[in-house]
Phi, psi and omega in degrees: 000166162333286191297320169322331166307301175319279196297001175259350191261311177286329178279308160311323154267357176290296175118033157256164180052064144208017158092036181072007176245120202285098178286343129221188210241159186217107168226135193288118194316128168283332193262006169186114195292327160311333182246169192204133169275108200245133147217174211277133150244191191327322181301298204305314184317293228269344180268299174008270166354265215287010160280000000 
């Protein structure tokens, strides 16, 4: 459901229950506030890889 997304989404760019490493980054659509642009960062990429 939503919220687990949400919250799954928020644990993830925090870097929690992932040892403090922020996998990924979240920013909020400028032409519509309801949404928000989610990508990987360098860590999340560099984990990507070696999966």
């Amino acid at each position: 459901n939503e919220k687990n997304v949400a919250t799954t989404i928020r644990r993830l760019e925090e870097g929690r229950d992932s040892g403090d490493v922020k996998l990924i980054k979240v920013k909020q659509s400028k032409d519509d506030k309801r949404f928000k642009h989610i990508w990987l960062s360098a860590k999340g990429k560099a984990l990507v890889k070696r999966l």
